[in-house]
Structure formats: structure tokens, C-alpha cells
C-alpha positions, 0 to 999 in steps of 0.5 A: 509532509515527509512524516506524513507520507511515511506513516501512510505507507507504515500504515499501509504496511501494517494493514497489508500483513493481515490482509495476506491471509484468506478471507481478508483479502478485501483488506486490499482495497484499502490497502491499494489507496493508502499506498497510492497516496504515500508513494504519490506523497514521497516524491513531492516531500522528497521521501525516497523510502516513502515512495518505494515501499508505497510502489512495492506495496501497491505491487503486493496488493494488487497481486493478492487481488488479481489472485484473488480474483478482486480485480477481473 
């Protein structure tokens, strides 16, 4: 499980970086999730890095959404 939280939020990192860009910013939406997952799965496995980039990633795309006018 500590595997697993940590792809989560790699691949929530990865999903994070094109999603910066203009017109892909609904890229966020599934962004938000997946690191709401990996840093909801890294306290439990016991994942510290998991969990913090999960939170900074949650911080960064909920951002990108409130700018882009996703969340109203």
C-alpha cells in the first residue's frame, strides 16, 4: 500500500503538469481526486512523502481551478 499511494500521487503529478497549461485545465478535475486519494492513502500506509505531495498537489489544482473559474 505504500507503493501504491506513491504512484497515486506521481501520477497525479504527472497529470498535474499539462494540466497547468490553457485549455487543459479540466485536466484538474481528475487531478483533484487522485491526489485526494494519495494523500488520504499515505497516513494510513505510513507514506509521509505520499501524503505531502498529495496536499501540495490538492493546493495547486484547486488553485489552477479557482483561477480558472472551475470552482464558482
Amino acid at each position: 500500500m505504500r507503493t501504491l499511494s506513491l504512484v497515486l500521487a506521481v501520477v497525479a503529478l504527472l497529470l498535474l503538469l499539462p494540466a497547468l497549461l490553457p485549455l487543459l485545465g479540466w485536466l484538474n478535475w481528475v487531478v483533484l481526486p487522485l491526489a485526494l486519494l494519495a494523500a488520504g492513502l499515505g497516513p494510513l500506509s505510513g507514506e509521509e512523502r505520499a501524503f505531502k505531495l498529495g496536499l501540495l498537489l490538492m493546493v495547486v489544482s484547486a488553485l489552477r481551478l479557482i483561477l480558472g473559474g472551475g470552482f464558482l
